[in-house]
C-alpha positions as a printed NumPy array, in Angstrom:
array([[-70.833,  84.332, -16.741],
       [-69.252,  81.049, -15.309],
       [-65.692,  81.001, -14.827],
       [-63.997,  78.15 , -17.487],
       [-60.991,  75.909, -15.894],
       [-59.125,  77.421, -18.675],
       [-59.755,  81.141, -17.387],
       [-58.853,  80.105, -14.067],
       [-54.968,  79.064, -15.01 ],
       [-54.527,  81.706, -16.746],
       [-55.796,  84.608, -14.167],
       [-52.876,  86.998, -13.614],
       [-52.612,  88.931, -10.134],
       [-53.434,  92.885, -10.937],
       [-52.487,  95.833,  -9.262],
       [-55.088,  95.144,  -6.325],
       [-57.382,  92.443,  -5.242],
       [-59.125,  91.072,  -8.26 ],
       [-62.667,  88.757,  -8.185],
       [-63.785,  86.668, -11.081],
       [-67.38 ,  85.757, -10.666],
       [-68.215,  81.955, -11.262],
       [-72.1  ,  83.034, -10.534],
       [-74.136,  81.654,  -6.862],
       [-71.929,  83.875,  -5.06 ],
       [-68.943,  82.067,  -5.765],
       [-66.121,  83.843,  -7.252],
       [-62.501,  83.425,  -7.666],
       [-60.046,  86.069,  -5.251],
       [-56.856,  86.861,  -7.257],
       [-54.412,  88.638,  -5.037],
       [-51.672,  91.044,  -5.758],
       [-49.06 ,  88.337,  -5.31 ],
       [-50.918,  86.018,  -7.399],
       [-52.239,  83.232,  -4.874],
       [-55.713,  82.321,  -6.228],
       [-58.909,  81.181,  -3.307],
       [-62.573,  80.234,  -3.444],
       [-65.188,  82.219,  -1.376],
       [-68.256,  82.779,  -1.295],
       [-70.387,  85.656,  -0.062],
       [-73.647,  85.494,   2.151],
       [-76.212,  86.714,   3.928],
       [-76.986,  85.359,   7.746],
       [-79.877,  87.11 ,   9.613],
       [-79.495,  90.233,   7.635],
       [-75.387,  89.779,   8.562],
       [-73.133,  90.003,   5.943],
       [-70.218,  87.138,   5.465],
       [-67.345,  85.582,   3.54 ],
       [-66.607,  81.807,   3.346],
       [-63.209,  80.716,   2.105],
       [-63.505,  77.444,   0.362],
       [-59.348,  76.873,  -0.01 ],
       [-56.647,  78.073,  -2.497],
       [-56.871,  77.359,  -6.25 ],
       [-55.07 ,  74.546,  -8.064],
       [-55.821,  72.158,  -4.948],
       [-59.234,  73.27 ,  -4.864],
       [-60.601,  72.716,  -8.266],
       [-63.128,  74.829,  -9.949],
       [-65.786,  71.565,  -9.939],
       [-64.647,  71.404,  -5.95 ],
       [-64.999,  74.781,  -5.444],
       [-68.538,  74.656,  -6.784],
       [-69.329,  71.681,  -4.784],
       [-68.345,  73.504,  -1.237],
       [-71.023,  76.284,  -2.726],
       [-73.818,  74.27 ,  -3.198],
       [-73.581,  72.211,   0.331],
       [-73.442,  76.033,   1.331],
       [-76.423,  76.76 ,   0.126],
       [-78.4  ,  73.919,   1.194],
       [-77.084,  74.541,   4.791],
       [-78.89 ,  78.43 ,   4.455],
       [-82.08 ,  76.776,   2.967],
       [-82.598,  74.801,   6.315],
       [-81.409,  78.069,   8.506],
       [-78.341,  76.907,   9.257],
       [-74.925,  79.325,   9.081],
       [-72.251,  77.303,   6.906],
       [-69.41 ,  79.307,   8.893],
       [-70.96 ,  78.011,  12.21 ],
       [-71.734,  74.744,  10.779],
       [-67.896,  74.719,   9.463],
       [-66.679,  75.86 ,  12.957],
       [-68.943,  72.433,  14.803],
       [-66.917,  70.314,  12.189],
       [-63.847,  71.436,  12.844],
       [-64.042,  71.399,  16.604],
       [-65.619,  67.757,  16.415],
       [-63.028,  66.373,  13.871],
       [-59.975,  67.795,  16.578],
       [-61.929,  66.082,  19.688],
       [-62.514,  62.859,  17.672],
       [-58.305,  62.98 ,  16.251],
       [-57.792,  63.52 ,  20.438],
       [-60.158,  60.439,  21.226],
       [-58.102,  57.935,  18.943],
       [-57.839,  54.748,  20.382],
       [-54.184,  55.133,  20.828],
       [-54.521,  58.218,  22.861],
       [-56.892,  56.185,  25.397],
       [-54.857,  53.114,  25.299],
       [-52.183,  55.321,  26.741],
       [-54.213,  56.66 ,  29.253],
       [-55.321,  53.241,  30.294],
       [-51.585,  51.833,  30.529],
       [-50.782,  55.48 ,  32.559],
       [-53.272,  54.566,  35.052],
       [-52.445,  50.728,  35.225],
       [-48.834,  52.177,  35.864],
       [-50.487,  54.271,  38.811],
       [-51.951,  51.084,  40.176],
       [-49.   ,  49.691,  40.592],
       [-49.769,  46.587,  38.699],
       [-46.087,  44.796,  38.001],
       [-43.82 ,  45.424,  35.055],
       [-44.851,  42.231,  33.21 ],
       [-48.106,  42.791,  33.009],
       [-47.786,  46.832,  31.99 ],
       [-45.68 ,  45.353,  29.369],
       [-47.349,  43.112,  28.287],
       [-50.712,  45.124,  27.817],
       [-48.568,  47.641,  25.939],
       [-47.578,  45.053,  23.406],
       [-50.924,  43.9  ,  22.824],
       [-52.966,  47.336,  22.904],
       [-50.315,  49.431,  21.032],
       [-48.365,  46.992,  19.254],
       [-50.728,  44.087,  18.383],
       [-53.568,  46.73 ,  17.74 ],
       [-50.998,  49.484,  15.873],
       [-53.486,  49.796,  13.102],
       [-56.047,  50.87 ,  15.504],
       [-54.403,  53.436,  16.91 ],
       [-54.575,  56.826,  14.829],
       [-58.291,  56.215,  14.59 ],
       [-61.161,  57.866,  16.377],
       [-62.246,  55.457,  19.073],
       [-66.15 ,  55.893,  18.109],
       [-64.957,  55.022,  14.537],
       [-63.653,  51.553,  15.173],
       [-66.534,  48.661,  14.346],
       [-66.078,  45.066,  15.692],
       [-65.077,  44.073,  12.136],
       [-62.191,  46.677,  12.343],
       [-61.117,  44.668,  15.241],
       [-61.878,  41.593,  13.915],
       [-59.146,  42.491,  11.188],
       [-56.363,  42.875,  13.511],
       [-57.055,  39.896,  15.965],
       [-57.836,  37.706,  12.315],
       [-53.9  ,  38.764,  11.703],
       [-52.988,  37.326,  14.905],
       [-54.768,  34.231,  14.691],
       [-53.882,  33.323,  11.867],
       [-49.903,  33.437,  12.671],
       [-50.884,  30.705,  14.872],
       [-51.03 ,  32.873,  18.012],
       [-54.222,  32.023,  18.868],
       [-54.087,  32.739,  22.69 ],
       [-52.479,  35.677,  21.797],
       [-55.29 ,  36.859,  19.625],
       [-57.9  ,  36.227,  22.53 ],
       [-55.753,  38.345,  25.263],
       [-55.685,  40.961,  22.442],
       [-59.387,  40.782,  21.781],
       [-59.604,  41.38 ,  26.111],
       [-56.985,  43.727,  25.796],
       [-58.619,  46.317,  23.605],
       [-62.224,  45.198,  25.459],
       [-60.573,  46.443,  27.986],
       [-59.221,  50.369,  26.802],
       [-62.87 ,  50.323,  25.159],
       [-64.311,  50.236,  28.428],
       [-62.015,  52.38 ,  29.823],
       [-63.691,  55.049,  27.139],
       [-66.971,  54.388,  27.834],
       [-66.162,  55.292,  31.721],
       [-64.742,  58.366,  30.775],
       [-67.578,  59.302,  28.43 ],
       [-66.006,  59.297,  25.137],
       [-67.608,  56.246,  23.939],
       [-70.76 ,  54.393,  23.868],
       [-70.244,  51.015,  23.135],
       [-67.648,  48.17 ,  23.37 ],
       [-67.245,  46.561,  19.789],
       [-64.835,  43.063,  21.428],
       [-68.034,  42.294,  23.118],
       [-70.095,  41.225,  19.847],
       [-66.791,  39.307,  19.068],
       [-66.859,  36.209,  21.5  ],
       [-67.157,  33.461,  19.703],
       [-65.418,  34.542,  16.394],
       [-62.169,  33.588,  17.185],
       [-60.68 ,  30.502,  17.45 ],
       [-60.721,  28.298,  20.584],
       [-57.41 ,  28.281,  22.621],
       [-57.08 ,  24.703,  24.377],
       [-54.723,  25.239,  26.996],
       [-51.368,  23.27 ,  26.679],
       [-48.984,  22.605,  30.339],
       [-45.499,  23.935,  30.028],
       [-42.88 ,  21.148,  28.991],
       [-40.581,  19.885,  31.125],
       [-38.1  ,  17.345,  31.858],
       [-39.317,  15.543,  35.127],
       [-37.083,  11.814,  35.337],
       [-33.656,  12.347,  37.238],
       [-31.454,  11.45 ,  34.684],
       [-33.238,  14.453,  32.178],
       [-32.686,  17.075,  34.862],
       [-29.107,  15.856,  35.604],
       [-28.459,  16.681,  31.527],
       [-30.467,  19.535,  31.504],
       [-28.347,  21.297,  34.924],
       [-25.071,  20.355,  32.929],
       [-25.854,  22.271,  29.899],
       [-26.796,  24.971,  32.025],
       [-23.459,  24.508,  34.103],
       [-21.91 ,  24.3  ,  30.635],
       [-23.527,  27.218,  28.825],
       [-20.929,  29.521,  27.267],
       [-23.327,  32.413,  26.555],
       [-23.511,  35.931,  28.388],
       [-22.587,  35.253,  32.225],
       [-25.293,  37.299,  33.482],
       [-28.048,  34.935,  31.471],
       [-26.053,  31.73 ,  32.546],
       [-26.609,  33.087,  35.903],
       [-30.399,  33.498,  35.363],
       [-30.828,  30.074,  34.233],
       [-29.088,  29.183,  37.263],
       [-31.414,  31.324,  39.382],
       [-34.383,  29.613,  37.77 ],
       [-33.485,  26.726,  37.928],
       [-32.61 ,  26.638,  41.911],
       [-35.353,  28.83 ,  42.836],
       [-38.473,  28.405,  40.415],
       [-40.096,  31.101,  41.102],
       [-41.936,  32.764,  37.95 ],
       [-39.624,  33.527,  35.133],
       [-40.272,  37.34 ,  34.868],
       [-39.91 ,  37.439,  38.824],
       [-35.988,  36.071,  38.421],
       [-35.813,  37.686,  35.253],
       [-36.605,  41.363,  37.113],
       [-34.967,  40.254,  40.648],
       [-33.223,  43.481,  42.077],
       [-30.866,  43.589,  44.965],
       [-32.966,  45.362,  47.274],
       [-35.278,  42.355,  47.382],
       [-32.776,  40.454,  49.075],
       [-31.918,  40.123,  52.298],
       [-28.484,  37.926,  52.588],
       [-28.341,  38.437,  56.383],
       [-31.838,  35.903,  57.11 ],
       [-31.478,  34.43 ,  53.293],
       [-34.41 ,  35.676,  52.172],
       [-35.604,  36.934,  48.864],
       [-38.796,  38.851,  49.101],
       [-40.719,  39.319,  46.223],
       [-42.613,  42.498,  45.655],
       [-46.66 ,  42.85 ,  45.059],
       [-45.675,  44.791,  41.941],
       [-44.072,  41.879,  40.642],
       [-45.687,  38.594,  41.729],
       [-48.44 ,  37.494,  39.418],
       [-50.94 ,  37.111,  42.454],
       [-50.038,  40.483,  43.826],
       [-49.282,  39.74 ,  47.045],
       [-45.294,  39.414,  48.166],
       [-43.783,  36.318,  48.02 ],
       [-40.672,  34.955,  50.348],
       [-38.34 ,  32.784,  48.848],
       [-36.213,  31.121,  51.322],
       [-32.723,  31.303,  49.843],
       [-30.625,  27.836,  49.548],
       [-26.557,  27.522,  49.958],
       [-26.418,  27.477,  46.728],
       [-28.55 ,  30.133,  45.232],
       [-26.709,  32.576,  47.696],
       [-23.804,  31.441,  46.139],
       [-25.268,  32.372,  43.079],
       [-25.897,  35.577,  44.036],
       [-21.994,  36.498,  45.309],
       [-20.898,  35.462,  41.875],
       [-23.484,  37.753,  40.133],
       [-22.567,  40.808,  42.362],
       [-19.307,  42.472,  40.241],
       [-21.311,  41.928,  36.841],
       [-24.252,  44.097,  37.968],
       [-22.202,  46.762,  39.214],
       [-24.069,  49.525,  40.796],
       [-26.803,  48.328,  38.493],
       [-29.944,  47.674,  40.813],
       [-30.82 ,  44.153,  38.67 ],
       [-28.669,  40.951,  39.513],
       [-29.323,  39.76 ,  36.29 ],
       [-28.457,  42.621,  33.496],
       [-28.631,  42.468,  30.213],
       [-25.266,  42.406,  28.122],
       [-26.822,  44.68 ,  25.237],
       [-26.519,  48.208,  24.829],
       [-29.37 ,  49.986,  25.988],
       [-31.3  ,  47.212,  27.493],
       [-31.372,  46.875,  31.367],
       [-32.58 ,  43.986,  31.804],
       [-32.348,  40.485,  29.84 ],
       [-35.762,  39.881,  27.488],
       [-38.563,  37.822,  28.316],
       [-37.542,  34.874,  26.296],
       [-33.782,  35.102,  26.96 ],
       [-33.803,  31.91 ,  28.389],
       [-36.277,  30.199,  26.382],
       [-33.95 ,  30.936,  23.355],
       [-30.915,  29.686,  25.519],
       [-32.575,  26.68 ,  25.787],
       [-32.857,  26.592,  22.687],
       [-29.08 ,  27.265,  21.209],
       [-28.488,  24.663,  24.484],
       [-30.645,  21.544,  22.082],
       [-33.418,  21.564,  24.217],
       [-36.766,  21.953,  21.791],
       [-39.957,  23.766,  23.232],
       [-41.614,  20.565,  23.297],
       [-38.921,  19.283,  25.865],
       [-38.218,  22.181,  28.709],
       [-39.14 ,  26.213,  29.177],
       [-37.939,  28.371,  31.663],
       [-41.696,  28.346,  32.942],
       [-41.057,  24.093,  32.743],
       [-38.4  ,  24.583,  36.349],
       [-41.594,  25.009,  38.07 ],
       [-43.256,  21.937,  36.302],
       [-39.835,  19.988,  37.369],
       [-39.765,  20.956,  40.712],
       [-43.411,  20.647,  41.432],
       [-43.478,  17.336,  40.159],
       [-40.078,  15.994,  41.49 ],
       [-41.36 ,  17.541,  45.247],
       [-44.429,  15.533,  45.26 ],
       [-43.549,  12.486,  43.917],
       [-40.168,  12.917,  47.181],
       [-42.889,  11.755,  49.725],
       [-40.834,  14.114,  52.222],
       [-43.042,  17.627,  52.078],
       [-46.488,  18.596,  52.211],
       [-48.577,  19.639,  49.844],
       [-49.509,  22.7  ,  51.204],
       [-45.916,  23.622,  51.726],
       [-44.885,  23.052,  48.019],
       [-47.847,  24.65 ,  46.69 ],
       [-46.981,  27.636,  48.921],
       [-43.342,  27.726,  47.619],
       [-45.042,  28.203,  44.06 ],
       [-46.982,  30.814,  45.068],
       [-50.084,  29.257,  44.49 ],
       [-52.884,  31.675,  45.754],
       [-55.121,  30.081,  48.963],
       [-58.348,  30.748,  48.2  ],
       [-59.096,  31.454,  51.877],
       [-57.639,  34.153,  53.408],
       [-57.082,  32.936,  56.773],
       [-56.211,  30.128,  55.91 ],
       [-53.286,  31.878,  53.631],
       [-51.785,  33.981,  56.601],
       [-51.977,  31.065,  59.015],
       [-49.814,  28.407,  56.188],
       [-47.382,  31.284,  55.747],
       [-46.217,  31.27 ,  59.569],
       [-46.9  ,  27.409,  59.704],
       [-44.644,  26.108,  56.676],
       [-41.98 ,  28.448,  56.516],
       [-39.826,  25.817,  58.481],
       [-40.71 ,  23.373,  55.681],
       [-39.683,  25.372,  52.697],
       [-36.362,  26.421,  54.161],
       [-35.789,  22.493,  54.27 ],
       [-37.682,  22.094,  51.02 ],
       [-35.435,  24.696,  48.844],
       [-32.041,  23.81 ,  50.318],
       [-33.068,  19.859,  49.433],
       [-34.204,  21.111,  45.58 ],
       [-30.955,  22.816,  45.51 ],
       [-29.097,  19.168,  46.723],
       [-30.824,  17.518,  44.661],
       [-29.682,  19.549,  41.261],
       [-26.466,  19.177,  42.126],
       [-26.651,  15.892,  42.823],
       [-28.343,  15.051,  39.191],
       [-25.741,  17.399,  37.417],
       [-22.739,  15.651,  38.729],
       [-24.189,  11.934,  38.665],
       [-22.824,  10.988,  34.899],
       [-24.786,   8.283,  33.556],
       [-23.309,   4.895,  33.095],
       [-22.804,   3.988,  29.385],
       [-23.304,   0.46 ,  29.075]])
């Protein structure tokens, strides 16, 4: 006779084990101590066994019955439910240890191993784990281009659109990264180009005539924030190298006796190192920054508990509190300045400012032989920038 939800509740625990038949097999296993579970008994190539279907109220009667009947369908095409249960269960733990997150990780670990530079480990991070957080807990093979699609629509429509389409290469990327390592078979941010918007590349702002720059140096000269940001802008500002390249500048890159600052592969965006011949004033700079670091290895520390180093837009949002808009000057805009100020001068090569940037040579030869043959130059060329600043800060303009 079939077992009746109401007979179920009210089954008390006996003496010993007690089953109450629900017919198919299925019955209900009322222990001594009361706890009530589903199985089922079979018969496997003449074997006798027991399935347990789970534990009685959070498997319902109507569930129970359910887990019987798929049971049975699995014997009817000579298949053993307990062995078919086992497959499951071993696929469903290799699928919850092939989540995307789990190979994003992997990725950035290896990335890490290849010494690529701290920006760009962080900034992957952001936009594979952070950007992409809803992808994470989910099994890699599970994710569609529409799932992805979803999280890069998010981003998009924040107004972040180049963001978005770094994210979409981002994730291309740890997708790939799976394939190669056999746990997936297809890259779903391929069917994807074209869905997002278009990014149209904008140039950083900057303030280029003399009379801008002079203001812009006095506000800096002026700025009553942390020291060891003040110090940064300076930095920037003298040497305009890449922002997160002063931003991460450690002492050990510097070499006061030839006035040199070297800048690692790890850190410069071409990865190759990068000299920066040191001006009067930026060592200067650097003697003034020494007692805040401490025995900190970064000339440039952050003020705030916990954080080592000052945050990429520190000086973007100094700018900022300083009344210059983001239409008007970045800390990536220095370069802009200087680039264009240097050219327009009439007194150095091209070839010599384009190597103070750091602009990669395409030719190789070519790159080693301009290293040895400007270096002259852009000792002259950084100690005149630094003049020059100093000049425009302390050149007050006449009010008429």
């Amino acid at each position: 006779m079939a077992l009746t939800d109401t007979a179920v509740r009210n089954a008390k625990p006996g003496p010993k084990l007690k089953k109450m038949s629900d017919g198919g097999n299925l019955y209900l296993a009322v222990q001594t101590s009361g706890t009530k579970s589903w199985r089922m008994d079979y018969s496997y190539l003449g074997k006798r066994k027991t399935l347990t279907f789970g534990v009685y109220p959070i498997v319902t009667l109507s569930d129970a019955r359910a887990k019987r009947d798929e049971a049975k369908r699995l014997l009817v095409s000579g298949t053993d439910p307990s062995v078919a249960r086992r497959t499951d269960k071993i696929a469903a733990l290799a699928a919850n240890g092939n989540t995307y997150g789990v190979i994003a990780d992997e990725y950035l670990a290896k990335l890490k191993r290849d010494k690529r530079a701290e920006a760009t480990l962080a900034k992957n991070e952001w936009m594979m784990k952070v950007l992409a957080a809803e992808l994470c807990a989910r099994p890699i093979t599970d994710i569609s281009p529409k799932d992805v699609l979803d999280v890069l629509r998010k981003i998009e429509l924040s107004g972040r659109v180049e963001s978005a389409l770094a994210t979409r290469a981002a994730i291309g990327r740890v997708f790939r990264y799976a394939i190669a390592s056999a746990r997936a078979e297809n890259d779903p941010t391929f069917a994807l180009r074209g869905a997002l918007q278009r990014h149209v590349p904008i140039n950083h702002p900057a303030l280029t005539k003399p009379e801008d720059v002079g203001g812009l140096m006095r506000a800096i000269y002026g700025y009553e924030g942390w020291p060891s940001l003040a110090g940064l802008l300076k930095m920037q500002a003298i040497c305009f190298s890449r922002p997160s390249e002063t931003r991460l500048l450690e002492w050990a890159e510097i070499d006061a006796a030839t006035r040199i600052w070297t800048i690692p592969a790890s850190k410069a965006k071409m990865r190759r190192p990068h000299d920066v011949p040191l001006s009067t004033q930026a060592i200067a700079l650097l003697e003034e920054m020494r007692p805040l670091s401490g025995a900190g290895s970064f000339v440039f520390p952050s003020m705030m508990s916990g954080k080592s180093v000052l945050s990429e837009n520190s000086m973007n949002s100094a700018l900022r509190r300083m009344g210059f808009t983001h239409d008007q000057h970045t800390a990536h805009g220095f370069r802009t300045t200087a680039s264009t100020t240097l050219n327009e001068s009439g007194i150095f090569s091209a070839d010599a400012i384009e190597m103070q940037l750091a602009h990669l040579d395409k030719g190789k030869v070519r790159r080693t032989y301009n290293r040895a043959q400007y270096w002259e130059e852009r000792v002259h060329l950084m100690q005149w920038w630094a003049d020059l600043l100093d000049t425009a800060r302390m050149t007050i303009p006449t009010v008429l």
